[in-house]
C-alpha positions as CSV (number, residue, x, y, z in Angstrom):
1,X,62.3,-90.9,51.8
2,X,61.1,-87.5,50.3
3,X,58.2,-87.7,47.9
4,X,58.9,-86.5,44.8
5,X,57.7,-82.7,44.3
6,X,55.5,-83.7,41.2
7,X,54.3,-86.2,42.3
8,X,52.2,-84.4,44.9
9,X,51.9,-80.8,43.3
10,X,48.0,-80.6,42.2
11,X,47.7,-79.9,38.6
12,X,45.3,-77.2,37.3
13,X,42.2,-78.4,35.8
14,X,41.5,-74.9,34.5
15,X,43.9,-73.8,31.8
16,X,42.8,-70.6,29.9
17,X,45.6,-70.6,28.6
18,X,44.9,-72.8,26.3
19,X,42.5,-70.2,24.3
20,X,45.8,-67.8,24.1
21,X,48.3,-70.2,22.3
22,X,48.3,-68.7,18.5
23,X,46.8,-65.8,17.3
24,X,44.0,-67.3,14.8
25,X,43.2,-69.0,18.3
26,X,42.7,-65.8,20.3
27,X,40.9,-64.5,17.3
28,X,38.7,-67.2,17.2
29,X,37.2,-66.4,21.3
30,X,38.0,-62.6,21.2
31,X,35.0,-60.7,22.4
32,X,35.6,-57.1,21.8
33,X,35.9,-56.0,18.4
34,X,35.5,-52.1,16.9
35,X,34.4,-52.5,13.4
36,X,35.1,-49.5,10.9
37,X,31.1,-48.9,10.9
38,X,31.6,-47.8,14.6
39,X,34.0,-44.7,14.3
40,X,33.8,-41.9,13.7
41,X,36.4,-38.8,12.1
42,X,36.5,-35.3,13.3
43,X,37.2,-32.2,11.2
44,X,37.7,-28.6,11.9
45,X,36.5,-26.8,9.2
46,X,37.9,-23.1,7.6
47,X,35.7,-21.0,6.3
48,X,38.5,-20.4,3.1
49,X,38.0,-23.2,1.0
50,X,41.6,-23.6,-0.4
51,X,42.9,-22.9,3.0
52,X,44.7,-25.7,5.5
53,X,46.4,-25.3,8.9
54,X,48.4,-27.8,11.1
55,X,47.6,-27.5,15.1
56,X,50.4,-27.8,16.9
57,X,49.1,-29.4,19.7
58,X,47.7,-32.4,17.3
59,X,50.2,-33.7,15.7
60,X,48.6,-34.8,11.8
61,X,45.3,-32.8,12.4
62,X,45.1,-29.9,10.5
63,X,41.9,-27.0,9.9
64,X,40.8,-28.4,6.3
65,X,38.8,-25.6,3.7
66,X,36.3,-27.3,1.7
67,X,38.2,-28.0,-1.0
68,X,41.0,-30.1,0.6
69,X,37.8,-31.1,3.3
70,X,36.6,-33.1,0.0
71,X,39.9,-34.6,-0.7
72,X,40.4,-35.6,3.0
73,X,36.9,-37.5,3.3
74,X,37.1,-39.2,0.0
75,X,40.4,-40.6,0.8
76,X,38.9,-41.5,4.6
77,X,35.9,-43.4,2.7
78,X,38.4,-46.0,0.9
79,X,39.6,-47.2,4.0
80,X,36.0,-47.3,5.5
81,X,35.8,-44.2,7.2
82,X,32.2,-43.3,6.7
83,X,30.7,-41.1,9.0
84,X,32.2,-37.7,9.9
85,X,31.8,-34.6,12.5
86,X,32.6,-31.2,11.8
87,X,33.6,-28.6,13.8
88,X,33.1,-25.0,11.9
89,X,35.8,-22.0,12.2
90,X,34.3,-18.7,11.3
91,X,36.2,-15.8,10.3
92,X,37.3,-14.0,13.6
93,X,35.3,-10.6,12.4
94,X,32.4,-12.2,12.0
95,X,32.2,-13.5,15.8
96,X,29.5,-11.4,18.0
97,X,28.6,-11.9,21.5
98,X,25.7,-14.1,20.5
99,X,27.2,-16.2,18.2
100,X,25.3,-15.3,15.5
101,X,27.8,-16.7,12.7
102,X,27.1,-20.2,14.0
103,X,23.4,-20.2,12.6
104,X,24.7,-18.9,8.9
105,X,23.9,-20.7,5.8
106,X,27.3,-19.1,4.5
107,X,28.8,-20.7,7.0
108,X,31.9,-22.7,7.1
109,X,30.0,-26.3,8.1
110,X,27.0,-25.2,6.2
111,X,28.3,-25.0,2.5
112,X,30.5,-28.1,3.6
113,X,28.1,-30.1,4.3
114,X,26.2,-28.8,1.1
115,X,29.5,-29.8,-1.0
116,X,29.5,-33.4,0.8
117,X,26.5,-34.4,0.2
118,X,26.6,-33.2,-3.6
119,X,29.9,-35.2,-3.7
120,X,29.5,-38.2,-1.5
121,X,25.2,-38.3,-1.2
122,X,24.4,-41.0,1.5
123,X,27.4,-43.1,1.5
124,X,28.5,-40.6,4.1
125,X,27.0,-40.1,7.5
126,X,27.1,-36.2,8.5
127,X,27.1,-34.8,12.1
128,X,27.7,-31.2,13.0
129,X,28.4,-30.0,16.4
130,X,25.7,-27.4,17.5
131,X,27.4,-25.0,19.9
132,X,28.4,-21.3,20.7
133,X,31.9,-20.9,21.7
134,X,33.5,-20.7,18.8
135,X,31.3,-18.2,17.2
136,X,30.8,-16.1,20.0
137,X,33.9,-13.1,20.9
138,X,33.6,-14.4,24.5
139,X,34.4,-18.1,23.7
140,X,31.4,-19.1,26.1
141,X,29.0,-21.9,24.8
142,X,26.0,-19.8,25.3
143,X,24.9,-16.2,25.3
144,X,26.0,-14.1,28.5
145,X,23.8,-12.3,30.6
146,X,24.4,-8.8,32.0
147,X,26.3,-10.3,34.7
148,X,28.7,-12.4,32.6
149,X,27.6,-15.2,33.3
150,X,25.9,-18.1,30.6
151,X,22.3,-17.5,29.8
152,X,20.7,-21.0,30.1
153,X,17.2,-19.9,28.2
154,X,18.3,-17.3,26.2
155,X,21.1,-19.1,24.8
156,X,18.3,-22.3,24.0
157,X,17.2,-19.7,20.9
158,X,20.9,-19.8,18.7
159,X,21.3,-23.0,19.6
160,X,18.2,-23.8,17.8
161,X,18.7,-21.9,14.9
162,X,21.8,-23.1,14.1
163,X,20.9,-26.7,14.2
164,X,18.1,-26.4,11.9
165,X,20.8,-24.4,9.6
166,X,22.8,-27.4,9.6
167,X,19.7,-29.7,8.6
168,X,18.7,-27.5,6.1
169,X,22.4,-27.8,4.4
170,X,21.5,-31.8,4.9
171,X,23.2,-33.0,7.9
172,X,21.7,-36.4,9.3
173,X,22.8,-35.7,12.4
174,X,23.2,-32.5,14.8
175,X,25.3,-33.0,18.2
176,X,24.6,-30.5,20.8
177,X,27.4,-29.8,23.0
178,X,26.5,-26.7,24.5
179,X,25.4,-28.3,28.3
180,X,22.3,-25.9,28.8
181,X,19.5,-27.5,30.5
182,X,16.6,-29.1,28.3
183,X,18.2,-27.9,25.2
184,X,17.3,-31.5,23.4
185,X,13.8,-30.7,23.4
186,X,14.4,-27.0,21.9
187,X,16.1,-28.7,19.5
188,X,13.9,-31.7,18.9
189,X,10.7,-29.3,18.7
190,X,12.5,-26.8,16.0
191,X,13.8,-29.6,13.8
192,X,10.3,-31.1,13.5
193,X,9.0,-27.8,13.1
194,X,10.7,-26.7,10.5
195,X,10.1,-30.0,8.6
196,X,13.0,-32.0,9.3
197,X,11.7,-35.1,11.4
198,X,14.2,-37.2,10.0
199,X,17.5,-35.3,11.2
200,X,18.7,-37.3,14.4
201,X,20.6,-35.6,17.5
202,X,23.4,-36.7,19.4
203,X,23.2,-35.2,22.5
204,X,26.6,-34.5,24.3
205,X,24.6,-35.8,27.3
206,X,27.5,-36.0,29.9
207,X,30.3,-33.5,28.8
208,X,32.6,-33.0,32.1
209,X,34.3,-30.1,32.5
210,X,37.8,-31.3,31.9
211,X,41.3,-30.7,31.7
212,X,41.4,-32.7,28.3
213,X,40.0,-30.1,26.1
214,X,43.2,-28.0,25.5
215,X,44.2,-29.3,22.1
216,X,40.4,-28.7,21.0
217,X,40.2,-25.3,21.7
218,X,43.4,-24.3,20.2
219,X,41.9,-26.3,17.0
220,X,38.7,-24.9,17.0
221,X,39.5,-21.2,18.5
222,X,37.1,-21.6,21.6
223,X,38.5,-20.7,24.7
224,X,36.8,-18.8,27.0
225,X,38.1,-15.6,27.2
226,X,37.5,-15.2,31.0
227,X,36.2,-17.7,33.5
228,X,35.4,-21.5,33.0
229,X,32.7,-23.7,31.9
230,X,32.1,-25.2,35.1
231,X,29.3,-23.7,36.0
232,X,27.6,-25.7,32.6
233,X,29.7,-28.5,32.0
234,X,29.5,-31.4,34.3
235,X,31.9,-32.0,37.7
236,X,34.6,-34.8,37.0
237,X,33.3,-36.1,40.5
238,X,30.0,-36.9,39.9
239,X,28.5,-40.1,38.1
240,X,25.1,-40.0,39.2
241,X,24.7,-36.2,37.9
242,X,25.5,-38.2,34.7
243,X,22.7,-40.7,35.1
244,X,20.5,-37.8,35.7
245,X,22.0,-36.2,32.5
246,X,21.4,-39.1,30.4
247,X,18.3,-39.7,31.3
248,X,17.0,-36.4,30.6
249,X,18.3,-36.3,27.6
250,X,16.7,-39.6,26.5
251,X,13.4,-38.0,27.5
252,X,13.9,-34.8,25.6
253,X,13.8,-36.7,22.4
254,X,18.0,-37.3,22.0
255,X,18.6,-40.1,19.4
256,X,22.1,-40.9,20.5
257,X,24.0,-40.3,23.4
258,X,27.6,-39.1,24.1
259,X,29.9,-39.3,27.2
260,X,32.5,-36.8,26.9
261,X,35.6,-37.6,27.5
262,X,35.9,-41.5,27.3
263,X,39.1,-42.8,28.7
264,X,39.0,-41.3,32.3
265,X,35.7,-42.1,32.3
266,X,35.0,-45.9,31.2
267,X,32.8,-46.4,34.4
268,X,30.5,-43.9,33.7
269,X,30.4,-44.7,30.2
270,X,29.3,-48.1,31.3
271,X,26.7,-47.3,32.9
272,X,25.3,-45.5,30.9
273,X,25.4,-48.1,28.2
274,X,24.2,-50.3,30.7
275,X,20.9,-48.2,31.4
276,X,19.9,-46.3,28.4
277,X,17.5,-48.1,25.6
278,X,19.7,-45.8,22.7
279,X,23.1,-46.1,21.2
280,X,26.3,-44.6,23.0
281,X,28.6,-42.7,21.8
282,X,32.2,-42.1,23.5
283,X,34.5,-39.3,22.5
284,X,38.2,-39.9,22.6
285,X,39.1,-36.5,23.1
286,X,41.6,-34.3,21.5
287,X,44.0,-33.9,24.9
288,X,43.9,-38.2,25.1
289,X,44.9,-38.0,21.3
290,X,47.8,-35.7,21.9
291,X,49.1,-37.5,24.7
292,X,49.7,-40.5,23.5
293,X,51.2,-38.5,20.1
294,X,53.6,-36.7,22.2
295,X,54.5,-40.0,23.9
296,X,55.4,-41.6,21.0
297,X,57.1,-39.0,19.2
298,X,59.5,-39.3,22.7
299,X,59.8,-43.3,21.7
300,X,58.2,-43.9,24.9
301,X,54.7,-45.8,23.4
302,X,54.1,-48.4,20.9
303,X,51.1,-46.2,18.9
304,X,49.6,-48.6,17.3
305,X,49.2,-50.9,20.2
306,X,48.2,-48.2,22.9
307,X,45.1,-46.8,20.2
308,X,44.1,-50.4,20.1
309,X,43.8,-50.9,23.3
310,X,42.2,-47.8,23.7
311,X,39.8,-48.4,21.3
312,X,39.2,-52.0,22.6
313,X,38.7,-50.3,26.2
314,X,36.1,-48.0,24.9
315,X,34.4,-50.5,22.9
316,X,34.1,-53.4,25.7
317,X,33.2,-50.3,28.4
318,X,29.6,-50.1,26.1
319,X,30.3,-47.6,23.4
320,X,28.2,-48.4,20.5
321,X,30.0,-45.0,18.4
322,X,33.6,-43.9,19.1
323,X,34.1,-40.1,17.8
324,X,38.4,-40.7,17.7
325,X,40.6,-38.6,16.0
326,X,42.9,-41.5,15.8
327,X,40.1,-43.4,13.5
328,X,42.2,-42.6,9.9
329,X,45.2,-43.9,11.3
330,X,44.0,-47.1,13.0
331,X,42.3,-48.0,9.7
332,X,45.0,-47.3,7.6
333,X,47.7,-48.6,9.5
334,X,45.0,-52.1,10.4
335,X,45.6,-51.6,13.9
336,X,42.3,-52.9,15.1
């Protein structure tokens, strides 16, 4: 006679399952969590303070003039938005092949971080990005040599200037993304120089050279006019350049770190996080925002779910900071 199937089938001890029955339960041993603290908004500023200007290839992001810039953050801070990074537009006449504009205390991010800080003081945490290309009439993040190619040193100079123009205006924090080697200390030494020992720098310490940037660089007018930025910006290949990176960064006198851009690159992002002593910041950049708008717009993704898991990823891959441009929504919609 056949013994009965159940009778003999070995029962699992193990059942984690049991941890996923409702969702207060699931709550209860969830171990990733991004808090609102953690993210934080980008913004492409005009240098017309009543202007505004959608970009097409971001659906819902738009170039903000101070004026409507005020409106935007004030609104961002109810919902817990509270630190921000700005992205300056100058007026197309005023760009040079140096860059000059970028340095200006007339410029664009200058008298918008001036208006913030009158408006908001230091409930709201201010980073700039420190970089070339979109001040210079090239679109290079540095200044060019007679060859046409990016002037590591001589480019170290503008860089400078236009961080400590940023600190002056009363940013807390300045983000060089530029890629030229042992700009962090240049930095570092002008700040503290020039008196401000307190403004902190997040170092775009592991920026690749990637496809993912499009949507950016229609946003913030900085594509190169000839050539790439290979020969700066890091090769998607490599992970231990990135180490390297990182580490020199850390030694340069970087406060924060970035790795740039996040999704394609959780396992360098981990270990980083995994080996550096100072926060981690991961960029969710603008082409892995406009792909997943463009596959929702087709009815093809769920957004809310697909930014949370996102955001989950990056989180639980070691990011301490997530620079997302899908931070308003996620808070506003409770996604997370």
């Amino acid at each position: 006679m056949a013994r009965r199937l159940d009778s003999i089938a070995p029962r699992p001890i193990h059942r984690p399952r049991r941890l996923r029955t409702s969702h207060v339960l699931r709550e209860l041993v969830a171990e990733t969590y991004v808090p609102a603290s953690s993210l934080v908004q980008p913004h492409f500023v005009l240098p017309q303070p009543q202007d505004r200007q959608a970009i097409e290839s971001m659906p819902g992001i738009e170039r903000l003039g101070e004026e409507h810039l005020l409106r935007r953050v004030e609104a961002d801070l109810e919902l817990g938005l509270r630190s921000i990074l700005l992205f300056g537009l100058p007026e197309p006449a005023k760009k040079d092949p140096r860059g000059t504009a970028a340095a200006a205390p007339d410029g664009a991010v200058q008298k918008a971080i001036r208006r913030l800080r009158a408006a908001f003081g230091h409930d709201l945490v201010l980073i700039t990005d420190v970089c070339l290309c979109g001040f210079t009439d090239h679109g290079h993040c540095g200044v060019l040599d007679r060859a046409g190619e990016v002037d590591n040193d001589a480019s170290l100079a503008p860089l400078a200037a236009t961080a400590v123009s940023h600190a002056a205006a009363g940013a807390d924090v300045v983000a060089p993304s530029d890629m030229m080697d042992g700009r962090v200390a240049v930095l570092r030494t002008a700040l503290d120089q020039a008196g401000f020992t307190s403004t902190g720098i997040l170092s775009y310490a592991v920026k690749y050279a990637s496809a993912y940037y499009g949507p950016f660089r229609d946003a913030a007018d900085s594509a190169p006019g000839r050539g790439d930025r290979r020969g700066y910006q890091m090769d998607p290949r490599n992970v231990r350049e990135a180490i390297r990176e990182a580490d020199l960064d850390h030694d340069e006198g970087a406060d924060l770190l970035m790795v740039k851009p996040a999704l394609p690159y959780l396992d360098v992002l981990w270990r980083v996080a995994e080996r550096s002593r100072l926060p981690v910041a991961a960029y969710n950049v603008s082409g892995e925002y406009s792909a997943v708008k463009a596959a929702v717009a087709r009815g093809w993704l769920d957004e809310a779910a697909v930014v949370r898991e996102n955001l989950h990823a990056l989180r639980r891959a070691g990011a301490d900071v997530i620079i997302t441009y899908h931070g308003r929504e996620a808070l506003a919609g409770d996604w997370l």
